[in-house]
C-alpha positions in Angstrom: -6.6 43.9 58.4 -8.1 41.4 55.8 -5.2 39.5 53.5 -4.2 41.2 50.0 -5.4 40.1 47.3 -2.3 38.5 46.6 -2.7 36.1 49.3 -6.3 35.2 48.0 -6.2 31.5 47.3 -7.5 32.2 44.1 -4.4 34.2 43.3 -2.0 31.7 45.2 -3.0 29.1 42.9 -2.9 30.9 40.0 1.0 32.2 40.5 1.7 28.7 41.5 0.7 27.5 38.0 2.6 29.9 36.8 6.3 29.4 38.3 8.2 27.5 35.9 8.5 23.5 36.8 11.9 22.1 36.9 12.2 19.0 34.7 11.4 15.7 36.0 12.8 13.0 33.9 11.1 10.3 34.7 7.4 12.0 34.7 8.4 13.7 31.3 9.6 10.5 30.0 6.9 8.0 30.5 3.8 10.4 31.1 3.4 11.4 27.4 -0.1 12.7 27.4 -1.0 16.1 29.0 -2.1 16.3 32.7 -5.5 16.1 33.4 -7.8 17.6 36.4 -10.8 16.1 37.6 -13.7 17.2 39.3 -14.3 13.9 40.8 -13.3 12.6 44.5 -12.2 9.2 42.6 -9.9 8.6 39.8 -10.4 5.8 37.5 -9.1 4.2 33.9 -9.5 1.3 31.6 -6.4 -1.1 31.5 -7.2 -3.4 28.1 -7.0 -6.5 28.1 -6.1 -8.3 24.6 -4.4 -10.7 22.4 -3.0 -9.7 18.7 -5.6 -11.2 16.2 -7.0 -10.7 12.8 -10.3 -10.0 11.7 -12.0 -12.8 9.9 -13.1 -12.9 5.8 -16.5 -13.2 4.5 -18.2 -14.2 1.1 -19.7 -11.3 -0.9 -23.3 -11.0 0.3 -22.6 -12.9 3.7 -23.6 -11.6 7.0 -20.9 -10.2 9.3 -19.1 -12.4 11.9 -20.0 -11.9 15.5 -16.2 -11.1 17.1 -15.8 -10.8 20.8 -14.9 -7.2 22.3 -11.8 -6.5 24.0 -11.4 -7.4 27.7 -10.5 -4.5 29.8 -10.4 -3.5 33.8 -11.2 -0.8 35.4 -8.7 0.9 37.7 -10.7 2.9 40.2 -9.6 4.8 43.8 -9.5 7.6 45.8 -6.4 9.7 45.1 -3.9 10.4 47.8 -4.1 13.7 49.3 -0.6 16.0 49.8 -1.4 18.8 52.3 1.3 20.8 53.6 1.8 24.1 55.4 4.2 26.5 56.7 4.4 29.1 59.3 5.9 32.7 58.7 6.5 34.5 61.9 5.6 38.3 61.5 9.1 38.8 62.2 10.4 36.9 59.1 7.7 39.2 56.7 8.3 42.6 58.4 12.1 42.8 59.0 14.1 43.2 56.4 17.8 43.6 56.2 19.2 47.1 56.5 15.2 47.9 58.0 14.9 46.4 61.3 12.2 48.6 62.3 9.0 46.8 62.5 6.3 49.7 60.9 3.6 50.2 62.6 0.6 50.4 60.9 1.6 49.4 57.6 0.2 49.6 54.4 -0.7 47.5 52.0 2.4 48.2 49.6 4.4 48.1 52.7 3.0 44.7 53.5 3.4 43.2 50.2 7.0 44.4 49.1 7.8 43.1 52.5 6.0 39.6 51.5 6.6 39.1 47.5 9.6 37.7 47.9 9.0 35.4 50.6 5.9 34.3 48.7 7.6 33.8 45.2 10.4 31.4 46.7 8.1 29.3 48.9 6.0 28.7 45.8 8.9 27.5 43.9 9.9 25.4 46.8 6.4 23.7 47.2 6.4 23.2 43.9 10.1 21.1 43.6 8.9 19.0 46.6 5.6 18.5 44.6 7.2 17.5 41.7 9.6 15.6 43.4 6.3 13.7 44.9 5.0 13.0 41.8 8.6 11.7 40.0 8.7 9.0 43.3 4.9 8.0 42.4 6.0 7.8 38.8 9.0 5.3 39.9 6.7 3.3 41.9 3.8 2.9 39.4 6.6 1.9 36.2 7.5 -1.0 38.9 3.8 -2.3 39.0 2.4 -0.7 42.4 2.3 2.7 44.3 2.3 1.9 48.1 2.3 5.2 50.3 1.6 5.9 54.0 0.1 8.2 56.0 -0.2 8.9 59.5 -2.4 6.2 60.3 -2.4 4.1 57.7 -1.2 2.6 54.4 -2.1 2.2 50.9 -1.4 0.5 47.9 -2.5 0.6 44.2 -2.0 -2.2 42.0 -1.2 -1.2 38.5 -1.7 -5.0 37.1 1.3 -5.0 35.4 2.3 -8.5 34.4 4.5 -11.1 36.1 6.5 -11.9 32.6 7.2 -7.8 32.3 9.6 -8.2 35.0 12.6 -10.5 34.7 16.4 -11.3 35.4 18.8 -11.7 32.9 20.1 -15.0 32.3 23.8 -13.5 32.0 24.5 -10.4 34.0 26.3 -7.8 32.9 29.1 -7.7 35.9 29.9 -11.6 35.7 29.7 -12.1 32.2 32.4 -13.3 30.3 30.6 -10.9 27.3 28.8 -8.4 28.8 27.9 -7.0 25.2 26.6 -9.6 24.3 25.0 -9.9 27.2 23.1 -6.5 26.8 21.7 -7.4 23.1 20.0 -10.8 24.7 18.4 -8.7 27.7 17.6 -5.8 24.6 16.0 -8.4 23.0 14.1 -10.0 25.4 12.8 -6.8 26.6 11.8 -6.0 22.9 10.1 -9.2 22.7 8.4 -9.2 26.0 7.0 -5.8 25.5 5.3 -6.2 22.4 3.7 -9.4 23.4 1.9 -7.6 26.3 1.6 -4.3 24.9 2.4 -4.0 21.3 4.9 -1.4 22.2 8.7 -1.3 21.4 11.2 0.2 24.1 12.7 3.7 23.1 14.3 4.3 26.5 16.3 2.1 28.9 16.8 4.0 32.3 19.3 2.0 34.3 20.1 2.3 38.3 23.6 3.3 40.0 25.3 0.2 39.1 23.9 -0.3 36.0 26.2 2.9 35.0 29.3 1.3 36.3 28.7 -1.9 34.2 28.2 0.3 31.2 31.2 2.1 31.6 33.8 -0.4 32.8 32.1 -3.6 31.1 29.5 -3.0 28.2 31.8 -0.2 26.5 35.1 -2.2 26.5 33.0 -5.7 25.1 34.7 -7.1 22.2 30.8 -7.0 20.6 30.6 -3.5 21.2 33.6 -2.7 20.0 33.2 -4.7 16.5 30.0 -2.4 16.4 32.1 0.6 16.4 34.5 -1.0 13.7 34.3 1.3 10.3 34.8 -1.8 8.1 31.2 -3.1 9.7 29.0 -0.2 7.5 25.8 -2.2 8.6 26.3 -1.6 11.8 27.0 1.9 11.7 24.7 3.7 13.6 23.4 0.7 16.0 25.7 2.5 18.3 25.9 6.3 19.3 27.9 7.7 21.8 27.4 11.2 23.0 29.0 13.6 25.3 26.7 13.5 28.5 23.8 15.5 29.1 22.0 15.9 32.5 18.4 16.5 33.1 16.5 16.4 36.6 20.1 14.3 37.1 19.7 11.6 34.7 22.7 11.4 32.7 22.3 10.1 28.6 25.2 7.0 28.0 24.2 5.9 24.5 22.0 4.8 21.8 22.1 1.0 21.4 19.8 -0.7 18.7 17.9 2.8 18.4 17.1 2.7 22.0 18.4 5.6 24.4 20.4 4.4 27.4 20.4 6.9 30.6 21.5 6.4 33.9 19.4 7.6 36.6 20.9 7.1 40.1 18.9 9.9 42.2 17.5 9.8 45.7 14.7 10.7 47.4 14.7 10.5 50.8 17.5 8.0 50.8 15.4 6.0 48.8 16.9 5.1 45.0 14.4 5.6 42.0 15.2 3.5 39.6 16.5 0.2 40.9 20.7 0.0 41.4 20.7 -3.3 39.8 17.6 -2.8 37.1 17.2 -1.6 34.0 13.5 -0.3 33.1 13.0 -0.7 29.1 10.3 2.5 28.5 8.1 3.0 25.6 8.1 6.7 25.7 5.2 7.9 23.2 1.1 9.1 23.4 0.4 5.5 22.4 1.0 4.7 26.2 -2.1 6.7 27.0 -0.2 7.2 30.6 -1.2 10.5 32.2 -1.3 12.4 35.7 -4.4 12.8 36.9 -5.4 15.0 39.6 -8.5 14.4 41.5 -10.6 17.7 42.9 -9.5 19.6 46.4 -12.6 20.2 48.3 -11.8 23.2 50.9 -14.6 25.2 53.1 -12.6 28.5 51.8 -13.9 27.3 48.4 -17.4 26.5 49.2 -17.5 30.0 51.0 -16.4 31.2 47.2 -19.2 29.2 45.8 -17.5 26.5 44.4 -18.2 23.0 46.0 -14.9 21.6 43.9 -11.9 22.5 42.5 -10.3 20.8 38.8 -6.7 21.9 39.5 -3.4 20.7 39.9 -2.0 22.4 42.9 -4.7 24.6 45.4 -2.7 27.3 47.2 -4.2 29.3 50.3 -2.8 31.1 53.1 -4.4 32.5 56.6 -2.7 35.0 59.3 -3.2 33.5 62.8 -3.3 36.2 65.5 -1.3 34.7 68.7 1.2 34.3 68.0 1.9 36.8 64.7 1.9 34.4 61.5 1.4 33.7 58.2 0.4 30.4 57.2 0.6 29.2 53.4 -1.0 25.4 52.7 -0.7 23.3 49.3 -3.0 20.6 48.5 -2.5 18.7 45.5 -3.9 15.0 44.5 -1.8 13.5 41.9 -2.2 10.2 40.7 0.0 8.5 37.7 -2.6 6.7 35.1 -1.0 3.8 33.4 -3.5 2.2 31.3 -0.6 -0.5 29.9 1.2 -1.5 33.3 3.5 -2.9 30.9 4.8 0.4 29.3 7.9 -0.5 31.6 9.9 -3.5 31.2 11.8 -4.6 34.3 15.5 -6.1 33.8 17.4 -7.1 36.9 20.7 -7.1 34.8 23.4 -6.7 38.1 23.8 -9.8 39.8 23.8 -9.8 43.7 
């Protein structure tokens, strides 16, 4: 019996596109600019390289000055490739609670109400563990590289973000005898540091596990934050805002200090901590970044056979039956890659001492 429709790779795809993606803080927060699929093997972008000048003056009737163009470096590779399947035994399709007859030459209605919602929930799983991919390769670029292994071997991408965009604070917030005023020197320092090398201001600061600790039992009960909070202080009303808590992709929102959002964002993949326990990443969150996901073509023999030598998408879904033993096999591949054309779009603060 050839596969439904349904199970077309064409249609996979399509309904995979189509399931709504849970939020991903991190991704949402520092890849601004709308995905972008490539038909290429290779995925490449310009990092500029510049320094803050002004154009030069001229007499009436002069010729124009010759000015230099702006340095820049291409960042060029192969993307990773994610490829995962799963097996469905024909038993796990065909019986169904209160039906544990197996039918014998079904049809295919019977087949696919049997199927649907097997299909629909492994989708939406693929697609968590997907995104979940992608946040970790977010986390790792905002650092300065993406390193990532396969089976038999390893690779790394350097993003060329600057030495002086990662730094320690020279008071840390659970040893100092002000830790608010602690935090405004490491707010300004970052502020300072960032638009040097980018001409960027932070608008985010996304802190690790202990970070939120030191907020809570140090930064909020500082004497300096406190005399922020005073009413007889009207111009500095507002420097300070303090919300009730609100949790996305499980980041959690702490406060608005010097018109820059403080979360903490303590989650684990694979025992492994996103964001830093002891950092806090300062994260100009805005097109002007220019950072993107890109996603470099699938190339698949089941495509060629449709007459198309590439595919531009996201996330290419197919499934196969084998015959011995009885399964269904559904596959994902998927080549993401985080663009960062100013590595320094992230500030790095170690701000917990050791």
């Amino acid at each position: 019996m050839a596969l439904p429709k349904i199970l077309h790779f064409y249609s996979l795809s399509q309904m995979v596109e189509r399931v709504p993606e849970p939020l991903q803080f991190l991704r949402n927060l520092v890849l601004r600019r709308p995905d972008r699929t490539l038909h290429t093997e290779h995925v490449a972008w310009a990092v500029r390289d510049r320094t803050r000048m002004k154009l030069p003056f001229v007499e009436a009737g002069a010729p124009g000055v010759l000015v230099g163009r702006a340095g820049s470096k291409m960042v060029e590779m192969s993307a990773p490739h994610i490829r995962v399947k799963t097996p469905y035994r024909a038993t796990e399709l065909l019986l169904r609670e209160n039906k544990p007859e197996v039918p014998w030459n079904p049809s295919e209605s019977e087949l696919m109400s049997g199927v649907r919602q097997e299909i629909a929930q492994h989708l939406e799983d693929m697609l968590e563990d997907a995104l979940n991919t992608e946040e970790w390769m977010v986390a790792q670029a905002i650092r300065g590289s993406l390193t990532y292994t396969s089976d038999t071997a390893s690779f790394k991408l350097d993003y060329g973000k600057p030495a002086a965009a990662t730094f320690s604070a020279s008071k840390f917030l659970d040893n100092a005898q002000d830790p608010g005023a602690a935090l405004l020197e490491i707010i300004d320092t970052a502020v300072a540091k960032q638009q040097e090398l980018e001409r960027l201001t932070p608008t985010h600061a996304v802190g690790g596990a202990e970070f939120a600790t030191a907020w809570r039992e140090k930064v909020l009960t500082s004497q300096t934050i406190k005399d922020l909070l005073r009413h007889d202080l009207p111009t500095a009303l507002g420097r300070l805002r303090i919300q009730n808590p609100e949790v996305e992709s499980g980041a959690r929102y702490l406060g608005t200090l010097q018109n820059i959002d403080f979360w903490s964002y303590p989650t684990q993949l694979d025992g492994e901590d996103l964001i830093r326990p002891k950092y806090l990443e300062f994260i100009h969150s805005s097109r002007a970044s220019g950072a993107q996901m890109l996603y470099a073509a699938v190339t698949d023999l089941d495509l060629a056979l449709a007459g198309r030598r590439s595919m531009a998408v996201k996330r290419f879904v197919k499934s196969w039956m084998e015959k011995d033993p009885s399964a269904l096999f559904m596959l994902m591949h998927t080549r993401p890659v985080p663009a960062l054309p100013r590595p320094a779009v992230s500030i790095s603060a170690k701000v917990i001492s050791n």
